[in-house]
C-alpha positions as CSV (number, residue, x, y, z in Angstrom):
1,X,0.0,0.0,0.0
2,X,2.8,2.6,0.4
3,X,4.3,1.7,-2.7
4,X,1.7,2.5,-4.3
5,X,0.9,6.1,-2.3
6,X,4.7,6.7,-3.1
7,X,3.7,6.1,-6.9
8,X,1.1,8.0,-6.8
9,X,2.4,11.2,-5.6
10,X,5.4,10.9,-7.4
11,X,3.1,11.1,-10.4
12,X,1.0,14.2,-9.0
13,X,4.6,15.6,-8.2
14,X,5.3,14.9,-12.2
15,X,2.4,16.4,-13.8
16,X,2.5,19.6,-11.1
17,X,6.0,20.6,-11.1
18,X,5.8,20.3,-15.2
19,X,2.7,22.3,-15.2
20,X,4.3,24.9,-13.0
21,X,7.6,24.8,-14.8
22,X,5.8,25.9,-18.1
23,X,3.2,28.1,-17.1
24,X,4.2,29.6,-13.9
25,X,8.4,29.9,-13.5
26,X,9.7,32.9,-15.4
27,X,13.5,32.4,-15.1
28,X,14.2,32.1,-18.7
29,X,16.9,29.7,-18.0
30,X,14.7,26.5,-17.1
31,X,12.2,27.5,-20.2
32,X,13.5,24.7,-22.1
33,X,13.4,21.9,-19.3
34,X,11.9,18.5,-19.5
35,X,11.2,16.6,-16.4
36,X,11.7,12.5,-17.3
37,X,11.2,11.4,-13.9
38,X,10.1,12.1,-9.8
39,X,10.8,9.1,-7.3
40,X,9.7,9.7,-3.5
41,X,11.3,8.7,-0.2
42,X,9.1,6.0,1.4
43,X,8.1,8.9,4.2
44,X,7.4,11.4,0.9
45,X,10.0,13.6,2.5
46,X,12.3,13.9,-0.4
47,X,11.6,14.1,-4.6
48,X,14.6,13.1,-6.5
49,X,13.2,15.1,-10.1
50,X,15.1,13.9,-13.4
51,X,15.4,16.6,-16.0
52,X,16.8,17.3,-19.7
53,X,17.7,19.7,-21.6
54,X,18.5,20.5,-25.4
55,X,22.1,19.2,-26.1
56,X,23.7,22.8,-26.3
57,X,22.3,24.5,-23.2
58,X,24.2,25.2,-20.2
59,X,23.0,22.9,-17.4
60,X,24.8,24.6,-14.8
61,X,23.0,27.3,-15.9
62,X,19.6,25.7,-15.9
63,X,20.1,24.2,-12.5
64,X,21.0,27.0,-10.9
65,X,17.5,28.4,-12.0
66,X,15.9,25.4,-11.0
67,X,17.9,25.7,-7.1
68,X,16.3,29.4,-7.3
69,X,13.0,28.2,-8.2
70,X,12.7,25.5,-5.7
71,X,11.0,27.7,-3.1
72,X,8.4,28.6,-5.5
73,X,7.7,25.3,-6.9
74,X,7.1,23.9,-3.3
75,X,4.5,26.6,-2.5
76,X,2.7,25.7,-5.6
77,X,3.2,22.2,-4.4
78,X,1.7,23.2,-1.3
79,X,-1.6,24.9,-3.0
80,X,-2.4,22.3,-5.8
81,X,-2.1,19.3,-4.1
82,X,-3.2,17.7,-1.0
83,X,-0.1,16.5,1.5
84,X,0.5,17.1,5.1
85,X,3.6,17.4,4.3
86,X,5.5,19.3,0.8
87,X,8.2,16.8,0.2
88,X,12.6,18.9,-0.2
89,X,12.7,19.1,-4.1
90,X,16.3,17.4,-5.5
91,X,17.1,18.0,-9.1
92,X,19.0,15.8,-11.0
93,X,20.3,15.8,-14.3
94,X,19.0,13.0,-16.1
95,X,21.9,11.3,-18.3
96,X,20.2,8.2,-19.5
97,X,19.2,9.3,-22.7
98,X,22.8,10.4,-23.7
99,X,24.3,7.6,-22.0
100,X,21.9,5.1,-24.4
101,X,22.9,7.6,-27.4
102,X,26.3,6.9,-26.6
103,X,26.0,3.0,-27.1
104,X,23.5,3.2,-30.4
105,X,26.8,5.2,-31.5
106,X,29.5,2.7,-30.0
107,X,27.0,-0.7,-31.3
108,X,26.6,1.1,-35.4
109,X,30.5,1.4,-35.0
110,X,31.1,-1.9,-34.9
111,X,28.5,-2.7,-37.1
112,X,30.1,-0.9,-39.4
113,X,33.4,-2.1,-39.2
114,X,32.4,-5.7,-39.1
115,X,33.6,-6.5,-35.7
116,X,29.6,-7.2,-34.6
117,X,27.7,-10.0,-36.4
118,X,24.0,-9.2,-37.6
119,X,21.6,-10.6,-35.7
């Protein structure tokens, strides 16, 4: 049961913090950001939120303007959704998608060079 509640507000966490990141933050510098993921502590506590960006923005840059933002997005937190308690908001940047870009590249490489037999 509190996998599930854990699940469950990790996906309100999702859809709110995206919402509010498009319509509501105006730092410029976290305009472009996707949110890929939210995982929850088993007390709520804590959100762990996974983020991209396009390949040639600064992502120092754009955390820094989520860090700055954090405040704000746990008040909105606090008025659109109903917990006793709004949960510290950690952003991480979310690498998996390069990381699998990385090995499509390596894998058609040896493809390529014939090292890797067709399958």
């Amino acid at each position: 049961m509190a996998k599930h509640r854990q699940q469950k507000v990790a996906h309100e966490l999702l859809r709110t913090l995206s919402t509010a990141l498009m319509e509501d933050v105006k730092d410029p510098r976290v305009a472009l950001v996707s949110l890929t993921d939210v995982s929850v502590s088993a007390d709520l506590s804590v959100a762990s939120v996974r983020w991209l960006c396009p390949k040639d923005e600064d992502k120092k840059e754009i955390m820094a303007g989520l860090v700055k933002a954090t405040p704000f997005l746990r008040s909105l937190i606090a008025d659109r959704l109903a917990l006793r308690r709004v949960p510290m908001l950690n952003f991480y940047y979310d690498d998996a998608y390069e990381n699998g870009q990385k090995i499509s590249d390596l894998l058609a490489q040896l493809r390529a060079s014939g090292q890797m037999g067709e399958e």
